[in-house]
Each structure stands twice: as C-alpha cells, then as structure tokens.
N, C-alpha and C positions, 0 to 999 in steps of 0.2 A: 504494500500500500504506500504511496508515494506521497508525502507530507501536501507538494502544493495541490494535486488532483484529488485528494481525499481525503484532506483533513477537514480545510475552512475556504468559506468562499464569503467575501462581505459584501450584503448588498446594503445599501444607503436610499430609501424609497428607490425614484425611477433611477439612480444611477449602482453599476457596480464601480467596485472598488478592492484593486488586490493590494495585500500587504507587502513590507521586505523588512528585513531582521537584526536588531539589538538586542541585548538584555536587558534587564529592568533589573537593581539594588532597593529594594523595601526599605525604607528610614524605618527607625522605631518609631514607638507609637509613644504618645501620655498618657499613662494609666488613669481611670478617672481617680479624683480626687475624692475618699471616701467621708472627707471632712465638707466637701458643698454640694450640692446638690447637684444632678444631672440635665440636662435638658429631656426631654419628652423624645423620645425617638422617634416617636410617628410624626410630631412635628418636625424634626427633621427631616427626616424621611417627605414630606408634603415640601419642601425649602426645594427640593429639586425637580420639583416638578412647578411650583407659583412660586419665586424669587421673591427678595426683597422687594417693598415698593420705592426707595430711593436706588433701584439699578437702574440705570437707562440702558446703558451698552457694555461689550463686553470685549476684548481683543487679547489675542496670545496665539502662541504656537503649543500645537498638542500632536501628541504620539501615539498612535495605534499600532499594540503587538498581538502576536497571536503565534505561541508556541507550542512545540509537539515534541520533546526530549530535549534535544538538543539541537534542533532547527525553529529557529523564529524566522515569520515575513514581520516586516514593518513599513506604515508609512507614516509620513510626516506632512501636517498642513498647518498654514494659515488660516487662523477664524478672527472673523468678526460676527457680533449680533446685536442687535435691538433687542431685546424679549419684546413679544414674544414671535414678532411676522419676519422683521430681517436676519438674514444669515446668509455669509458667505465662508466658504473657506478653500483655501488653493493650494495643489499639491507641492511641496518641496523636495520633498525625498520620497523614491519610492523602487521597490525593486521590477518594477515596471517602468524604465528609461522614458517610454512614450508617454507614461501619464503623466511626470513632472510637467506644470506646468496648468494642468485642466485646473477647471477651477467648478466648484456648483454653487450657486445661489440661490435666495428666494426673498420674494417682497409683496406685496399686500398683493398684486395683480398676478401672482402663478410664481414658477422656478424654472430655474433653466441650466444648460448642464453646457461648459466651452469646452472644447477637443483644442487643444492649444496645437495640435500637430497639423490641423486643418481648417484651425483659426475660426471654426464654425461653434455657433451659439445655437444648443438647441432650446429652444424657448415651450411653456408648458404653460398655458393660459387659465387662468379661475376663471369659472364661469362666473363665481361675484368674489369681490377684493375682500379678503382678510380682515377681520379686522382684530386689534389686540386682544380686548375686551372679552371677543367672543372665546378667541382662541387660551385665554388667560383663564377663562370657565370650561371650558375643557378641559384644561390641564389638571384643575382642580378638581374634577368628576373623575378624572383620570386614575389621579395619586388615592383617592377615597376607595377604587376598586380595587388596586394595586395593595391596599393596607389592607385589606381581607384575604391577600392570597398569600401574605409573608409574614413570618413571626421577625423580629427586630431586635438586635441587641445592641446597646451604645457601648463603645468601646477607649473613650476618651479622644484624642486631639493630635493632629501630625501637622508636617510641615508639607504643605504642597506647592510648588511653585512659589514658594516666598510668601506665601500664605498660610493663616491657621486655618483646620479644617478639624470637622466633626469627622469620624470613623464611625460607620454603621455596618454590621454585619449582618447580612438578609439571606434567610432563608424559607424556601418554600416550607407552607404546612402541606401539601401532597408530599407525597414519598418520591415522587418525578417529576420531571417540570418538560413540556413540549420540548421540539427540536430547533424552535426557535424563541430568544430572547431580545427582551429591547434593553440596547446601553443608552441612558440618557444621560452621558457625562455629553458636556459641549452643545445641550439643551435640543440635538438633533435626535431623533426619533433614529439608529441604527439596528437593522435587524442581522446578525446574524447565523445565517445558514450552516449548521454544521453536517458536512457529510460523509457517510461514512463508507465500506464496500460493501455493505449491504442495507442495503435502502430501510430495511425492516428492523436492522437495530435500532435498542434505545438508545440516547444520548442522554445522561444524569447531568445537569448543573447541583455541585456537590457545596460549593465555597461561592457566595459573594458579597462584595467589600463594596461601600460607598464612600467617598470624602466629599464635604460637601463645607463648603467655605462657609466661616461663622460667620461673618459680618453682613454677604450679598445672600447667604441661603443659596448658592451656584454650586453644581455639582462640578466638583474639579480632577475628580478620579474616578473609576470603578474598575476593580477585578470579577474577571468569573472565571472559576475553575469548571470543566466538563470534562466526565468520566466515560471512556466510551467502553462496550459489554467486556472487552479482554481486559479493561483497568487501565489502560492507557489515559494520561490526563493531558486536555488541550488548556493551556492558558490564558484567558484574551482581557488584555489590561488598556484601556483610554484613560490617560493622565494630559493635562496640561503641563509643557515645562516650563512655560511662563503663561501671566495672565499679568491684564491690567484694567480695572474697571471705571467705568466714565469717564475715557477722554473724548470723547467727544466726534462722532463717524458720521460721514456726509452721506447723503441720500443716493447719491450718484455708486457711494462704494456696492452698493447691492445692484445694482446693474450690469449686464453683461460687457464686456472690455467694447471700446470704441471703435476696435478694426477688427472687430469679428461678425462675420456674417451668418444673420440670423436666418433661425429655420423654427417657423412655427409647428409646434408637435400637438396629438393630444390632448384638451383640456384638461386642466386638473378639478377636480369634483370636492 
C-alpha cells in the first residue's frame, strides 16, 4: 500500500489539495492550574466555531501535515479572513511543484479556485450573497450539534504561534467516528478523505486535540490521530506558524488576482 495512493487524499469543499512533508515537535503543555478555576470546555469548544466579537480579521501562515510512519506530505499556505464570509489562502510550499502558487478564495458573492500555472480563475457564483450574520448563526447551530457528538476534556494552555491557546481534547461518544472528518483550524470547513485498500474498512479517529487562542476564541491548531483495521496510525495536524489579528485587509484581497482569466463555474447553493 503506497502512502500517497492510499493513505490520505485532502479535499477543501470544491477544491483538492495534496500535501508534502515535515515533522511536527509538540511544545509542552500548562497543566491546569488546580488552584483557579477552568474555563467551560464546551464554551471553548463553541470559540471555534463563533469567534470573539472584537475579531474583524485574521492573517498568518499555516501548515498542513499528514503522516503515515515515517512518510509525511505537507503543505504550506497563506491565509487571510474576515469571519465569517472572507477567506483567502495561497499555496507556498507544497510537494506538488504545480500547485505553488494556486490560491482559493471566497467573499459574500461565491468562491473561486486560480490555477497559477494557467493563470485561470475559476469562479463559483451564490445564487444570493452571504451574509455574516447568517453565516455566524450557523456556525452556532453548528458547534450546538457538534457538542452532542463529543465528550470534552480541558487540558490547560500552550504556546501557538506566539500565542496562548486553550488545549481541548475531543472525543467521540460512538465507539467510531465516519470516514470523514471536518478540521476547523483556519475557520475553513476541510474535509478529509481517508483511504484505504479496501474500500470497506473502518477508519477509527482515536486522538483529537484542539488549540484554540484565548483572547480571539480562533482555533489555531488541531491534531487527529486515525487508526486504520491493521493498527496503522495516520496523523493529520493544521497549526498556524504565525498568526496576526486585526490588521487591517482590503476588500480587493478576496478577489481573484488581476491577470487571471476568469471562468465562471457552477453556482454555489
């Protein structure tokens, strides 16, 4: 079985996305403090999914790995976002030479996906515009159903990005969790696809770890550990290595590049 054909394949809604490979060093953690009290884990846990309400924007570079013994893919992108409609982020590193470069977006009017290698923007039209509000009450119907499916444990405080962050340990209460999971580190909605050489096994998510920055309620890390039926463990970590919140992002940065030619795709629903 060949790590990149049948381990993991990441899709990102309508865009895929393959990885290429580092390793990840764990900081320790802060044990909580048995002399003050804790925070509410489920309110935590809700901070990553409805943010602070003084975040406007959010910008940094983040790293996605995903390892199988001793083979990691990894990529590396640029994000920026608005919570909760805009989002851009553009490939830096990636062990796909052609994808350096792509970039995916989205803004109140659809998303759209640039092929930097053909300069082409394909565009993904709402049939009605976004709006925060709505999308921010979602989020929150979201994180309410999400808390019925995972028991919670707070684990005290790490260093992420130059940031203090909450550690939440979430696990399912089924004894299996599907074959697909969503990481809402970098506030995008990723799903992914684990596969294996038989269609029919199960995949266990056994371990997963949230960080989720005390000040903004922004998730700035998550690990998931997945056990596939011979015990084999895949690891797939989204950390921010830098973040920096509210400076200030111009309307144009969510649009596709100036000299790229669009191709209308699509509607998005």
């Amino acid at each position: 079985m060949t790590f990149r054909g049948s381990t993991a394949v990441l899709i990102a809604l309508v865009v895929c996305v393959l990885l290429s490979g580092c390793a990840v060093l764990e900081p320790s953690v802060t044990d909580p403090d048995p002399n003050q009290s804790n925070p509410d884990p489920e309110v935590v846990f809700e901070g990553a999914f409805v943010h602070a309400e003084d975040l406007e924007d959010v910008r940094g570079k983040e790293t996605t790995e995903v390892t199988n013994g001793s083979e990691t893919i990894t990529e590396v992108v640029r994000v920026a976002e608005r919570p909760y409609v805009d989002y851009r982020s553009g490939v830096l590193e990636s062990s796909e030479p052609d994808q350096v470069g792509d970039i995916y977006g989205s803004n109140a009017s659809g998303s759209w996906w640039y092929d930097a290698a053909s300069e082409t923007a394909s565009y993904y039209e709402a049939e009605e515009r976004f709006d925060n509000d709505d999308v921010r009450s979602a989020r929150a119907d979201e994180a309410e159903r999400q808390l019925e499916l995972y028991d919670l444990e707070y684990r005290g405080t790490e260093r992420i990005a130059d940031r203090e962050a909450h550690v939440l340990a979430v696990e399912a209460k089924n004894e299996t969790v599907e074959r697909g999971i969503s990481a809402i580190v970098g506030d995008t909605e990723y799903v992914y696809a684990i596969e294996t050489s038989d269609p029919s096994d199960d995949l266990e998510a056994v371990e997963q770890t949230l960080w989720i920055d005390t000040e903004y309620d922004y998730p700035l890390k998550e690990r998931v550990v997945f056990e596939e039926p011979d015990g084999e463990r895949i690891v797939m970590t989204e950390r921010f290595d830098s973040v920096a919140f509210n400076v200030g992002l111009e309307d144009e940065r969510f649009d596709p590049p100036e000299n790229a030619t669009t191709e209308n795709s699509t509607a998005v629903r």
